[in-house]
C-alpha positions as CSV (number, residue, x, y, z in Angstrom):
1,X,28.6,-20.3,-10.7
2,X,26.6,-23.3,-11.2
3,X,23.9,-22.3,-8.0
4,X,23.5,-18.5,-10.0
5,X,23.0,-20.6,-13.3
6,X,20.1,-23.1,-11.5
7,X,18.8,-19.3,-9.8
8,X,18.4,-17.9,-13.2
9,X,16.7,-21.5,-14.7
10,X,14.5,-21.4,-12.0
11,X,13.5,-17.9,-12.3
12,X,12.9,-18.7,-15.7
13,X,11.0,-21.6,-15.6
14,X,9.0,-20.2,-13.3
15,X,8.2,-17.2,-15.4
16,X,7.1,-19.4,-18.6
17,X,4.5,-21.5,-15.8
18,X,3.0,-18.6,-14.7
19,X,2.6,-17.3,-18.6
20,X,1.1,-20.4,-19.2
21,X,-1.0,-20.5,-16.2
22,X,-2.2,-17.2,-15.5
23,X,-2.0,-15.5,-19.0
24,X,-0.1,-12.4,-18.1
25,X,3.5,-11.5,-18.5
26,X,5.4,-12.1,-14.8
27,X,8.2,-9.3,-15.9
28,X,5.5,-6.8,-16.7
29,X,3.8,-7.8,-12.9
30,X,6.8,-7.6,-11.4
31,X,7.8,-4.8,-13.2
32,X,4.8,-2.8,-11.9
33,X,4.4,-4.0,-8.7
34,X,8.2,-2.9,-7.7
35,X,7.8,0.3,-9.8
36,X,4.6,1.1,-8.0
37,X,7.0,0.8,-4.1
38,X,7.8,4.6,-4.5
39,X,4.5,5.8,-5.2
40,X,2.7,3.9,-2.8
41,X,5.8,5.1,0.3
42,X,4.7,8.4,-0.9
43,X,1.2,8.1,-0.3
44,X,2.2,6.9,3.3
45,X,4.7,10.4,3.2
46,X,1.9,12.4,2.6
47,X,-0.2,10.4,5.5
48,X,2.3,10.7,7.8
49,X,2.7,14.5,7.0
50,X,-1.0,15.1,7.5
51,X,-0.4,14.9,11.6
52,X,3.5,15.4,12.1
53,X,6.2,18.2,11.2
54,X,9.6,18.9,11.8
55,X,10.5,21.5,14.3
56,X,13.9,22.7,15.4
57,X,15.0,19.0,14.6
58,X,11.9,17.5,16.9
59,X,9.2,15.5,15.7
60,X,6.2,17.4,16.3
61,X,2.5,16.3,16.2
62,X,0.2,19.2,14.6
63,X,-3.4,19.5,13.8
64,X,-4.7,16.7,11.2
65,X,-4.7,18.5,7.5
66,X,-7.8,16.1,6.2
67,X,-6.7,17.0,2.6
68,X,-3.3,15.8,3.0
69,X,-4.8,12.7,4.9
70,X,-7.0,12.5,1.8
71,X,-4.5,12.7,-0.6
72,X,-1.9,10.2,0.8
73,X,-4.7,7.8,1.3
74,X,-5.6,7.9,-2.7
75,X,-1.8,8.0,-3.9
76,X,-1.0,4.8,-1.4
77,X,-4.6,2.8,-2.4
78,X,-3.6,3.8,-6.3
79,X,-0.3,2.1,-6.1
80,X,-0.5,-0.5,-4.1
81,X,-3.9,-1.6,-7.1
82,X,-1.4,-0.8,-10.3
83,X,-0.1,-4.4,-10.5
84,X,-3.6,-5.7,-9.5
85,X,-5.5,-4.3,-11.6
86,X,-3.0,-5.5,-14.3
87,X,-4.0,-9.3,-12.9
88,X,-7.6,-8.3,-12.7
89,X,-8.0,-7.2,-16.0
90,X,-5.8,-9.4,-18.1
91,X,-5.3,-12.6,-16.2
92,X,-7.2,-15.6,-16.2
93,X,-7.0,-17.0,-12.2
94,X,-8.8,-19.5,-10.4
95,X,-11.8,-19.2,-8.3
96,X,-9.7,-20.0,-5.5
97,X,-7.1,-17.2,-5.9
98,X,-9.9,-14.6,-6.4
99,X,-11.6,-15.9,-3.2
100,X,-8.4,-15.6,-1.5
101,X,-7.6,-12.3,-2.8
102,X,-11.2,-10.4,-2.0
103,X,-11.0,-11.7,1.4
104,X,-7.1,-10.9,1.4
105,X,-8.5,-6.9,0.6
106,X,-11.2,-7.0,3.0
107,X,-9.5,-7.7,5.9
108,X,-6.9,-5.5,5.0
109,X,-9.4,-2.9,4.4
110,X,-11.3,-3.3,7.8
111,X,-7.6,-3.1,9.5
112,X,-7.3,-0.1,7.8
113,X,-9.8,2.1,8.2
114,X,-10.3,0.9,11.9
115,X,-6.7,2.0,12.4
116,X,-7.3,5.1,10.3
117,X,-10.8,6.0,12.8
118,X,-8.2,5.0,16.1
119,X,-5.8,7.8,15.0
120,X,-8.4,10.5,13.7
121,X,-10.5,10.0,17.4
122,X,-7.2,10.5,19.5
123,X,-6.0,13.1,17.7
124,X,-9.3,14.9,18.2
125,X,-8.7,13.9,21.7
126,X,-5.7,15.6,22.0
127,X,-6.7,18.4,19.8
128,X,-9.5,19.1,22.4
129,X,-7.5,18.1,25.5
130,X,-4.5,20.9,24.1
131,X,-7.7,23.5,23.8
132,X,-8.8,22.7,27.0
133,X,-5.5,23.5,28.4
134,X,-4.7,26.7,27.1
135,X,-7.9,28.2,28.0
């Protein structure tokens, strides 16, 4: 009982430094950055969707819907920015930390979209490569 009771202190604790420190509300961060998960699995649902279907209980690639890529794209960026944009606008962080976190969103960003090009140029590929086979 007494190692749930030191948990809880610390959690505590921790949450009145970061108050302190950072000027925003840990429970209100943490409470959007968890309640933002389903939104932003969503987003990556309708990605996902954009390029595969279902059929007779097989996993089958189709041709990329761009509007559905679009959309899951917007709904995943949106929510994974909700508890950031809380930080952003209402917390006071060091120069450091918003160093670390533009280069932190860069990178990620690059990775990203030079994933995202990879798998829009070889489905093409194999969107051309299928045409070229049934003609």
């Amino acid at each position: 009982m007494e190692i749930i009771n030191s948990a809880i202190k610390y959690v505590q604790d921790f949450a009145a430094t970061s108050e302190t420190t950072y000027h925003i509300n840990p429970w209100l961060f943490c409470f959007l950055f968890f309640g933002s998960a389903l939104p932003l699995y969503y987003g990556y649902y309708w990605i996902g969707r954009s390029k595969l279907k279902f059929e007779n209980k097989k996993l089958r690639f189709k041709k990329l819907n761009n509007h559905q890529l679009k959309v899951g794209v917007i709904i995943s960026s949106v929510a994974w920015w909700i508890p950031y944009i809380y930080v952003i606008f209402f917390g006071k962080l060091p120069v450091v930390m918003w160093v670390a976190f533009a280069i932190f969103v860069l990178v990620m960003g690059i990775f990203f979209l030079k994933t995202l090009r990879n798998k829009i140029s070889n489905a093409k590929k194999e969107t051309n490569a299928n045409k070229e086979i049934n003609e």
